[in-house]
Residue frames relative to the residue before (quaternion, step in Angstrom):
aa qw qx qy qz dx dy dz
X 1.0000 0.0000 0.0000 0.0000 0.00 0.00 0.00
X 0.6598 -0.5295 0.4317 0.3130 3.67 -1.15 1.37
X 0.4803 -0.5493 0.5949 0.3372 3.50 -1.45 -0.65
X 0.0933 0.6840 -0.6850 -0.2326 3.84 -0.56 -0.49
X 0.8200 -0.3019 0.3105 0.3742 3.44 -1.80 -0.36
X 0.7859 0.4106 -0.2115 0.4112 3.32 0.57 -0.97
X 0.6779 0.4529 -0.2520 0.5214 3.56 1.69 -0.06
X 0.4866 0.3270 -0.3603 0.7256 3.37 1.28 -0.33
X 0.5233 0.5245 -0.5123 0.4343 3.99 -0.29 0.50
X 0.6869 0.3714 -0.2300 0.5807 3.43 0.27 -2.13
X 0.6193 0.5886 -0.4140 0.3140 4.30 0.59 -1.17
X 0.6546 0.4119 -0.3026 0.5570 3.82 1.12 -1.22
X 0.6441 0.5070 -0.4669 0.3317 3.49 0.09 -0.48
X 0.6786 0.5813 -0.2619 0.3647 3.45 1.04 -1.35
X 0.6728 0.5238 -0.2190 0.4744 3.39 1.51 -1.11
X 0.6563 0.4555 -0.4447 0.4050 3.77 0.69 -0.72
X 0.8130 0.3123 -0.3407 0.3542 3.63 1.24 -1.23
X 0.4656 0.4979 -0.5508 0.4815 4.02 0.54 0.50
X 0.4679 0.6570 -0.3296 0.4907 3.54 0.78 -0.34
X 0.7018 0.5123 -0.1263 0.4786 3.27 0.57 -1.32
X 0.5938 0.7759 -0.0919 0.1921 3.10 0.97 -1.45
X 0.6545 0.5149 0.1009 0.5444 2.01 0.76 -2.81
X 0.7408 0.5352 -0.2261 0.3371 3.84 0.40 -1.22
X 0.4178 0.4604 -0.4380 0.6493 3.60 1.76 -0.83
X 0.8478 0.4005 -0.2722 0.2161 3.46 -0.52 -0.87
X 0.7747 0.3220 -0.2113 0.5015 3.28 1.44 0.13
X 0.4783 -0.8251 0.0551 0.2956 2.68 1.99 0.98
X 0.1799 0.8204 -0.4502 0.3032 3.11 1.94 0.78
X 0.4074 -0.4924 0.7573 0.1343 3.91 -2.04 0.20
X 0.6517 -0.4588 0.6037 0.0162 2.46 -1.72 1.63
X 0.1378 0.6550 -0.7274 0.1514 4.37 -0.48 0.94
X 0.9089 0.1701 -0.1183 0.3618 3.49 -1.45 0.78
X 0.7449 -0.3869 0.1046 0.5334 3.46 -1.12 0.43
X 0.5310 -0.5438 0.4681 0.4509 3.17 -1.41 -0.15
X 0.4889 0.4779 -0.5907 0.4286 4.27 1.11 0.18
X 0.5902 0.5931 -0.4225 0.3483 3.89 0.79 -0.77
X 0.3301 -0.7591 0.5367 0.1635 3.62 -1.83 0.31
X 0.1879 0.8128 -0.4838 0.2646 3.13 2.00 0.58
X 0.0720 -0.7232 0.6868 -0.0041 3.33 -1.44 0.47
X 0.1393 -0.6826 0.6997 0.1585 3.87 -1.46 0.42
X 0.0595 -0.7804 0.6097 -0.1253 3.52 -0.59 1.62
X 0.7641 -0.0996 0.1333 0.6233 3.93 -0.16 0.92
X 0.5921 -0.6454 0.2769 0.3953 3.43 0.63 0.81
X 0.5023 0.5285 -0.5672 0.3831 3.27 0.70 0.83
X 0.4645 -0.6849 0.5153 0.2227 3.52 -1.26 0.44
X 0.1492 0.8493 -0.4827 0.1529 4.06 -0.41 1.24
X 0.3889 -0.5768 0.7139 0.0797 3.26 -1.20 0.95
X 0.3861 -0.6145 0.6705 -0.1539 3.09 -1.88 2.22
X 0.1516 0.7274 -0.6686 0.0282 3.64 -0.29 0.92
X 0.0672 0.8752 -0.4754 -0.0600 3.26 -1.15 0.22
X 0.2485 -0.7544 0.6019 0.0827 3.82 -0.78 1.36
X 0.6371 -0.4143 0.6386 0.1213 2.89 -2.02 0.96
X 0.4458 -0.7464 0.3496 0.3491 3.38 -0.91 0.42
X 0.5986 0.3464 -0.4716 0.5471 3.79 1.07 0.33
X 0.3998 0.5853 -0.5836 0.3963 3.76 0.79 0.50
X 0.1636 -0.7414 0.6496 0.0405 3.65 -0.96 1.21
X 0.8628 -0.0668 -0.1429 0.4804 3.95 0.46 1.24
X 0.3386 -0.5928 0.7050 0.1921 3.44 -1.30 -0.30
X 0.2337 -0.5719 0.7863 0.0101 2.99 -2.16 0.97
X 0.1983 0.6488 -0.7341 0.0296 2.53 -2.12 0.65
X 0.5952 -0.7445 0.2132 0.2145 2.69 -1.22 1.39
X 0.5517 -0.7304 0.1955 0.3522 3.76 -1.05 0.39
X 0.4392 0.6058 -0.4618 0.4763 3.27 1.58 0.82
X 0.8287 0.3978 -0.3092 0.2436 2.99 1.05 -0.05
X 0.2633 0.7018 -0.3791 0.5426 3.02 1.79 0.62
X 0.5326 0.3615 -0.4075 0.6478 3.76 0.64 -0.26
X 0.9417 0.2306 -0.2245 0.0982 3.41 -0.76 -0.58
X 0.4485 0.7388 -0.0909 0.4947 2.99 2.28 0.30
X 0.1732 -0.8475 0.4525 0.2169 4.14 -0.12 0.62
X 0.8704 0.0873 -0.0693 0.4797 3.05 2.08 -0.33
X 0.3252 -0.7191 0.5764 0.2120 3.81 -0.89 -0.11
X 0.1397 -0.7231 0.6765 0.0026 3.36 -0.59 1.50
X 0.1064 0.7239 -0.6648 -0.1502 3.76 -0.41 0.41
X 0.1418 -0.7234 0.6633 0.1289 3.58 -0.86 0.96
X 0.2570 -0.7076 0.6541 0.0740 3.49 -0.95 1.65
X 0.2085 -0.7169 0.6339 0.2022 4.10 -0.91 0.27
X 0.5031 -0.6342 0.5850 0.0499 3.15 -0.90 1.98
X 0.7403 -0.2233 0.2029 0.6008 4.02 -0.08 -1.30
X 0.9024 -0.1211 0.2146 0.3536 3.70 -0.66 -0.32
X 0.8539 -0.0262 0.1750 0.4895 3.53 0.40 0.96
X 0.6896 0.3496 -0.1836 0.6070 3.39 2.01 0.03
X 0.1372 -0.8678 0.4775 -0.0112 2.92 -0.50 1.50
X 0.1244 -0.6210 0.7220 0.2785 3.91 -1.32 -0.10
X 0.1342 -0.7003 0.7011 -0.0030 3.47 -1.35 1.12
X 0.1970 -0.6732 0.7117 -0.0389 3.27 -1.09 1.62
X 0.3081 -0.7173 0.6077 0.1459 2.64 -1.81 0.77
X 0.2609 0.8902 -0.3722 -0.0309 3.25 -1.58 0.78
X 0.6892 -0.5508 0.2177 0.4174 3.61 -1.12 1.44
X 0.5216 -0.5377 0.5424 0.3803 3.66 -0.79 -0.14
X 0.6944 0.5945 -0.1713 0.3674 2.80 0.62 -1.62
X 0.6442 0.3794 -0.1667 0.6429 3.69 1.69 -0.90
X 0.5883 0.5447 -0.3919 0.4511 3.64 0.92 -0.10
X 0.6493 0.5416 -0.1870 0.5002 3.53 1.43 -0.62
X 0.5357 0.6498 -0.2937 0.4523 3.06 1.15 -0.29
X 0.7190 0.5433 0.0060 0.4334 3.10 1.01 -2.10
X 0.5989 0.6945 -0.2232 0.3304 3.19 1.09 -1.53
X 0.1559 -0.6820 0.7142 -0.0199 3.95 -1.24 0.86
X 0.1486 -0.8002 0.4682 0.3440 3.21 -0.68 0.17
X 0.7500 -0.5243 0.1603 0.3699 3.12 -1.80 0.80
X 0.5421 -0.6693 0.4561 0.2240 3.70 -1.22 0.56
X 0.2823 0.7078 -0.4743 0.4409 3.69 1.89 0.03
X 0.4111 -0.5792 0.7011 0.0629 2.85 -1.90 1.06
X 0.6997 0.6434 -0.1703 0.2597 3.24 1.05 -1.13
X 0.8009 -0.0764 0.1772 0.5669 3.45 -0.63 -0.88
X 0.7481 0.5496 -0.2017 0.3125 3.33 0.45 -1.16
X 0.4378 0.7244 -0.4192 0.3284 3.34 1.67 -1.49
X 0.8567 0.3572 -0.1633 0.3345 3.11 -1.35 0.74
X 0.7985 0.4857 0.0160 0.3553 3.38 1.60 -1.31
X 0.7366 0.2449 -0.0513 0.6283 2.99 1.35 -0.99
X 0.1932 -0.7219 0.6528 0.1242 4.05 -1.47 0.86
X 0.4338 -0.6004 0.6369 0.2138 3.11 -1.46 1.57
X 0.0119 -0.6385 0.7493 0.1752 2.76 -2.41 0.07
X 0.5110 -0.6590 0.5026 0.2280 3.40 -0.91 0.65
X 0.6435 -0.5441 0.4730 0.2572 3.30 -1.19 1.10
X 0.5600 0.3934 -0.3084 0.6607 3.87 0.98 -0.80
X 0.7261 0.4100 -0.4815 0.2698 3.71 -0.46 -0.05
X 0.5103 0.6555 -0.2940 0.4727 2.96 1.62 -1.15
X 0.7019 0.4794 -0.2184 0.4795 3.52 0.23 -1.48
X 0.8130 0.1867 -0.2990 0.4634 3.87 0.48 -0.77
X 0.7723 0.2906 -0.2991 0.4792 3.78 0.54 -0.35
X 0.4893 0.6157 -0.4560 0.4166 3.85 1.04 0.15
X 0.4288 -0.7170 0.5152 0.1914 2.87 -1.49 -0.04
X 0.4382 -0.7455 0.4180 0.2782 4.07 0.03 0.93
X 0.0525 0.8553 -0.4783 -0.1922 3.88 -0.57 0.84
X 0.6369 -0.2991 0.1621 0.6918 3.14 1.78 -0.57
X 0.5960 -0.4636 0.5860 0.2941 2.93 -2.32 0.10
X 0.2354 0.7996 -0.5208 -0.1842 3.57 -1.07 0.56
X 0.2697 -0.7938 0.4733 0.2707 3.41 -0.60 -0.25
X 0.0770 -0.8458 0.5116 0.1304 3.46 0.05 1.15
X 0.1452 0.6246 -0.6790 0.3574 4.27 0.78 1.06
């Protein structure tokens, strides 16, 4: 089933605040606006996506691949438990499609697939932010 406005709404909200979450707990800083999922982690600068568990990937946009040292995709195992891969840009480009939005994004933002993550990512841990 598509997206419409009012689900890809309730979908960004859900992602900036597990995002959040996840970042207290991995002891990451708050970079950029507060709509943004940028993070400063050991002085490296990274972007927090994050998928539901019938969500099959994450986007992000292609300015932000320049300005980023990494890709956390956080994938949700059951409720509030996550696995968070790492990944290179440089491998996220590779992998990337772009996004199938009509909307805003069209044009703006490259998927990755939950399988790419898992085979070319790197594992950082399980968390549960409950």
């Amino acid at each position: 089933m598509s997206q419409g406005p009012e689900s890809g709404a309730r979908a960004v909200e859900y992602g900036l605040q597990t995002a959040r979450r996840i970042a207290q707990i991995l002891g990451a800083r708050k970079r950029g606006s507060a709509r943004s999922n940028e993070y400063e982690l050991r002085n490296r600068t990274i972007v927090i996506k994050c998928a539901r568990t019938k969500t099959n990937g994450v986007g992000v946009s292609y300015k932000m691949l320049h300005r980023v040292t990494s890709i956390f995709g956080s994938f949700e195992v059951e409720k509030n438990l996550y696995d968070i891969y790492e990944m290179n840009p440089k491998v996220y480009r590779k992998l990337m499609t772009p996004t199938r939005s009509t909307g805003p994004s069209a044009g703006r933002v490259g998927m990755v697939r939950k399988s790419g993550f898992f085979g070319e990512g790197r594992f950082v841990r399980r968390i549960n932010i409950d």
